[in-house]
N, C-alpha and C positions, 0 to 999 in steps of 0.2 A: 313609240312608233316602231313598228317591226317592219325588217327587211329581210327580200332575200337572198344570201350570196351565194355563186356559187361553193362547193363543198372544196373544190380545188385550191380557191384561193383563201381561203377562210383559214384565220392564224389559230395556232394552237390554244390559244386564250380562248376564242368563239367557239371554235370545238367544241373545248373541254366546257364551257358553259353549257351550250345547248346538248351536248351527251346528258353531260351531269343531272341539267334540271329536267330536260323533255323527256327523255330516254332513260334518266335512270341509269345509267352506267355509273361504275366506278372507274373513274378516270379522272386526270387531272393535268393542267397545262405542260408539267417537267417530263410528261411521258412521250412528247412531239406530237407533233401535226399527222404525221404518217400511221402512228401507231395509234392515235384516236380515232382515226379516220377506218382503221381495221376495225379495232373494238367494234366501231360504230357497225362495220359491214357483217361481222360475226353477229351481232346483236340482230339483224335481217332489216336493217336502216338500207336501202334501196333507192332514193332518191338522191340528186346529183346538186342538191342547196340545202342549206339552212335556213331558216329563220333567226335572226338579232333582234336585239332591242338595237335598235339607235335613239342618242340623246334628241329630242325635240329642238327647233331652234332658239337660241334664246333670245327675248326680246329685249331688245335696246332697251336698258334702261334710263332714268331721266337722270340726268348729275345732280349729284347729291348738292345742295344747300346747307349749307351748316346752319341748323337746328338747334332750336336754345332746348337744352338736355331736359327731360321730364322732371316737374317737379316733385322733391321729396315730402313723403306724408309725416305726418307726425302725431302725437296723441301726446294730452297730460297727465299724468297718474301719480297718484303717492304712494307709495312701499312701505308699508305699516313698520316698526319695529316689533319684535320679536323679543321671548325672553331668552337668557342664556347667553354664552359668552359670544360677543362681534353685534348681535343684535339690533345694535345701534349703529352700524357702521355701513359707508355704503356700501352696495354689492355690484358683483362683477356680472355681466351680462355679454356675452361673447355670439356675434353672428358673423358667418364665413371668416373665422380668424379674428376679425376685427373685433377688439372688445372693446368695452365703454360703466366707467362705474356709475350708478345710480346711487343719489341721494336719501335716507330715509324722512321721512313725515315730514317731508316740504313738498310742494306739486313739482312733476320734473317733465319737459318736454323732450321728450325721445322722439327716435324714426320708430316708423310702426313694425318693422323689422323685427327691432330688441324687445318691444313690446308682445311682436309675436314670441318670441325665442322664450322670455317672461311666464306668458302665457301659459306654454305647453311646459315649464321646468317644476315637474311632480315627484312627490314621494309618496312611498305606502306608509301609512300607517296602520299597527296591528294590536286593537285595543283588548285587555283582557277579557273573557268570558265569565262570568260569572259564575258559573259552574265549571269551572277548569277548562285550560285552555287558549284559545284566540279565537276572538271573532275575525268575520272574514273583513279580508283587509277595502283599506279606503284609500283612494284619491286626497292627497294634500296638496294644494301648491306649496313649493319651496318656499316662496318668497311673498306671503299675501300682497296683495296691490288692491287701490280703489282706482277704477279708469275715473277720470275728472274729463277730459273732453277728448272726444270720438276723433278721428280721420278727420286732420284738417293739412290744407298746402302748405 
């Protein structure tokens, strides 16, 4: 909602707002009220108000109820093993700091979170050319997985 005040009483903050953005001045609140209010007159600003935003009111809200917290999703999946050293061991899966090991070649219920984290954890692989060189590289997941059951509560 926009108001208008007069230019007189209008604090250095309003000012320096509506120079800055309507006008196009460079100016800024620690320069005073007085001396924005020149800028502004030098600039050929000839009216004796500005225009504000003022905040809207806000509406009562309803008190809050305490809410049984949203339930967590989850999915089952197995993490194949791998050749090479650890391959067999389980692996670390890390979302917002929070880590969690995952089991190999048993079904494992996680949040879908880690699943997602899981999901997107790739590497390139860069297979030889046969006539000299590298072929162009591929998408590997890190950690192959079979999803066993989808998004469940």
């Amino acid at each position: 909602m926009r108001k208008a005040i007069p230019i007189t009483e209008a604090s250095a903050t309003a000012l320096a707002d509506f120079a800055g953005t309507i006008l196009g001045l460079d100016v800024n609140l620690r320069m005073g009220a007085d001396k924005i209010r020149a800028v502004m007159a030098t600039a050929g600003y000839s009216k004796d108000f500005i225009d504000i935003d003022t905040p809207e009111q806000a509406v009562q809200a309803a008190p809050k109820t305490e809410a049984a917290p949203e339930a967590r999703k989850y999915v089952t999946i197995i993490v194949a093993t791998q050749d090479g050293k650890g391959g067999d061991q389980p692996i670390p899966v890390s979302v917002n700091g929070r880590a969690m090991w995952i089991e190999r070649a048993k079904p494992q219920r996680i949040p879908v979170e880690y699943y997602l984290a899981l999901k997107n954890a790739v590497k390139y692989a860069y297979d030889p050319d046969p006539n000299g060189g590298l072929m162009p590289r591929r998408e590997v997941t890190t950690y192959p997985f079979t999803l066993v059951q989808d998004v469940a509560a």
